[in-house]
BAMAR-863568 format. One record per residue (C-alpha): residue number from 0; z, y, x. Coordinates in steps of 0.05 Angstrom, whole numbers. Each point is the difference from the previous one (the first is absolute). Example, Ala and Ser with C-alpha at 12.3 -4.5 7.8 and 13.67 -1.06 7.14 Angstrom:
REM residues 2
SITE num     up  north   east
SITE   0    156    -90    246
SITE   1    -13     69     27
This chain:
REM residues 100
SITE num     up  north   east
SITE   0    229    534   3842
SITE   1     47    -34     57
SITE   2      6     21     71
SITE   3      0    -44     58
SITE   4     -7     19     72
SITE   5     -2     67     -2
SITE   6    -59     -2    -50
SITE   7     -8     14    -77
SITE   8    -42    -54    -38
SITE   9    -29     19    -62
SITE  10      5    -72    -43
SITE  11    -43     -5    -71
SITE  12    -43    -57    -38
SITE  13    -68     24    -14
SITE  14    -36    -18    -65
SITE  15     -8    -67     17
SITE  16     66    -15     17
SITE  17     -5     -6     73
SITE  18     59     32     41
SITE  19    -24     57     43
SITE  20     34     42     51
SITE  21    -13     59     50
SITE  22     44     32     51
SITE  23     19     76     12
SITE  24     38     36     56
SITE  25     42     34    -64
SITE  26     27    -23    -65
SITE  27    -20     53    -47
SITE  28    -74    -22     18
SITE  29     14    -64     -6
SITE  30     30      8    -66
SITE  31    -51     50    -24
SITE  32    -61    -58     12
SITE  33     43    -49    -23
SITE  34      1     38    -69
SITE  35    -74     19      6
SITE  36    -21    -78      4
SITE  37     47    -23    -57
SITE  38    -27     56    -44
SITE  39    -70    -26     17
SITE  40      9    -75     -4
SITE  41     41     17    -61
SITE  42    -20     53    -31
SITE  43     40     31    -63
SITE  44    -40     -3    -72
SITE  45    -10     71    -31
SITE  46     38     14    -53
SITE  47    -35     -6    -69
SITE  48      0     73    -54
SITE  49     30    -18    -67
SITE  50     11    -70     12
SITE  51     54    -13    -52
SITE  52    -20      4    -64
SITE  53     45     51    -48
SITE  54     55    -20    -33
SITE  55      8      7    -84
SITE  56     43    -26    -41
SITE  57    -29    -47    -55
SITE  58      7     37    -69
SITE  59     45    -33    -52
SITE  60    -11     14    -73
SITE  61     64     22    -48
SITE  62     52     39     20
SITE  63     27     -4     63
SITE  64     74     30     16
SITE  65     20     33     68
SITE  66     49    -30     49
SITE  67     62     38     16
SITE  68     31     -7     68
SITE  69     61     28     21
SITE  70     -5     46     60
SITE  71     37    -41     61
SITE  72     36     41     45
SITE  73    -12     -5     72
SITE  74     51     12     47
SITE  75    -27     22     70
SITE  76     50    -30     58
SITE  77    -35     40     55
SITE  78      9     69    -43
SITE  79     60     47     19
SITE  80     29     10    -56
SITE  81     -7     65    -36
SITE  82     44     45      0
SITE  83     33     39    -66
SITE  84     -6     74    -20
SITE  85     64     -8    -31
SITE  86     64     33     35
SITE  87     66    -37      3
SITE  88     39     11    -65
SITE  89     76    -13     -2
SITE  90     19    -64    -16
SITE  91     22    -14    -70
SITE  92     79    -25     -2
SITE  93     25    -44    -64
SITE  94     63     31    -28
SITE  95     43    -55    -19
SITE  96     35      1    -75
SITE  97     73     13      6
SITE  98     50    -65      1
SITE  99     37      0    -72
Protein backbone atom coordinates (compact mmCIF):
# COMPACT_ATOMS: atom_id res chain seq x y z
CA UNK A 1 0.00 0.00 0.00
CA UNK A 2 1.64 3.65 -0.87
CA UNK A 3 -0.12 6.94 -0.80
CA UNK A 4 0.11 9.53 -3.29
CA UNK A 5 -2.04 12.58 -3.70
CA UNK A 6 -4.14 12.39 -1.05
CA UNK A 7 -5.20 8.79 -2.07
CA UNK A 8 -4.46 5.20 -0.73
CA UNK A 9 -3.58 2.58 -3.54
CA UNK A 10 -4.01 -0.84 -2.75
CA UNK A 11 -0.87 -2.58 -4.91
CA UNK A 12 -0.89 -6.71 -5.30
CA UNK A 13 0.04 -9.33 -8.24
CA UNK A 14 -2.85 -11.52 -8.99
CA UNK A 15 -2.34 -15.23 -9.82
CA UNK A 16 -0.89 -14.61 -12.93
CA UNK A 17 1.54 -12.32 -11.92
CA UNK A 18 0.22 -9.20 -13.27
CA UNK A 19 0.57 -6.06 -10.95
CA UNK A 20 -2.86 -4.75 -9.90
CA UNK A 21 -3.88 -1.74 -7.99
CA UNK A 22 -7.07 0.14 -6.64
CA UNK A 23 -7.44 3.40 -4.83
CA UNK A 24 -9.31 4.30 -1.48
CA UNK A 25 -10.09 7.60 0.27
CA UNK A 26 -8.43 5.67 3.59
CA UNK A 27 -5.60 3.44 4.29
CA UNK A 28 -7.01 0.84 6.49
CA UNK A 29 -9.27 -0.01 3.35
CA UNK A 30 -6.72 0.09 1.25
CA UNK A 31 -4.71 -2.19 3.27
CA UNK A 32 -7.56 -4.44 4.19
CA UNK A 33 -8.14 -5.22 0.04
CA UNK A 34 -4.75 -5.25 -0.40
CA UNK A 35 -4.53 -8.33 2.03
CA UNK A 36 -7.88 -9.76 0.67
CA UNK A 37 -6.28 -9.98 -3.05
CA UNK A 38 -2.87 -11.43 -1.93
CA UNK A 39 -4.70 -14.04 0.15
CA UNK A 40 -6.72 -14.90 -3.03
CA UNK A 41 -4.06 -14.77 -5.69
CA UNK A 42 -1.99 -16.59 -3.11
CA UNK A 43 -3.69 -18.47 -1.13
CA UNK A 44 -2.07 -20.40 2.04
CA UNK A 45 -2.05 -24.51 1.77
CA UNK A 46 -3.95 -26.14 4.71
CA UNK A 47 -2.08 -27.65 7.00
CA UNK A 48 -1.83 -31.54 6.75
CA UNK A 49 -3.04 -33.99 10.35
CA UNK A 50 -0.16 -36.24 11.35
CA UNK A 51 2.11 -35.40 8.69
CA UNK A 52 5.35 -36.47 10.33
CA UNK A 53 5.76 -39.80 10.80
CA UNK A 54 6.66 -40.93 14.68
CA UNK A 55 9.84 -41.15 15.83
CA UNK A 56 11.45 -44.67 17.45
CA UNK A 57 14.50 -45.51 18.12
CA UNK A 58 15.96 -48.58 16.17
CA UNK A 59 16.36 -51.49 18.76
CA UNK A 60 19.92 -52.77 19.36
CA UNK A 61 20.47 -56.31 20.57
CA UNK A 62 22.96 -56.96 23.83
CA UNK A 63 23.25 -54.92 26.54
CA UNK A 64 23.11 -51.50 26.27
CA UNK A 65 24.48 -49.12 29.28
CA UNK A 66 22.93 -45.70 30.25
CA UNK A 67 24.65 -42.36 29.73
CA UNK A 68 25.37 -40.25 32.74
CA UNK A 69 25.41 -36.54 32.40
CA UNK A 70 26.33 -34.24 34.93
CA UNK A 71 23.63 -31.73 35.78
CA UNK A 72 25.02 -28.10 34.38
CA UNK A 73 24.21 -25.32 36.38
CA UNK A 74 22.59 -22.40 34.90
CA UNK A 75 23.16 -19.14 36.16
CA UNK A 76 20.26 -16.69 35.38
CA UNK A 77 21.80 -12.91 34.79
CA UNK A 78 18.35 -11.31 34.68
CA UNK A 79 17.38 -13.11 38.23
CA UNK A 80 17.71 -10.94 41.48
CA UNK A 81 19.50 -12.73 43.42
CA UNK A 82 17.97 -14.57 46.30
CA UNK A 83 18.12 -13.62 49.30
CA UNK A 84 19.33 -15.81 52.62
CA UNK A 85 17.24 -16.90 55.68
CA UNK A 86 20.28 -16.82 57.50
CA UNK A 87 20.91 -13.81 60.08
CA UNK A 88 24.31 -12.17 60.39
CA UNK A 89 26.52 -14.14 62.75
CA UNK A 90 29.66 -12.52 64.32
CA UNK A 91 32.53 -12.74 62.51
CA UNK A 92 35.03 -15.34 63.48
CA UNK A 93 38.62 -13.57 64.64
CA UNK A 94 42.06 -15.82 64.44
CA UNK A 95 43.82 -15.64 67.73
CA UNK A 96 47.34 -15.46 67.00
CA UNK A 97 49.97 -17.97 68.97
CA UNK A 98 52.00 -16.10 71.41
CA UNK A 99 55.74 -14.84 70.17
CA UNK A 100 58.34 -17.18 72.13
Amino acid sequence: MFEKQGKFYADWRDRKGARKRKSFTSARAALRFEEEQKELAHPKPKARANQSPKFSAPKSKGKTRAIETKPQSVKHSSRSPEKSSRTNSARLTLLKPPHR
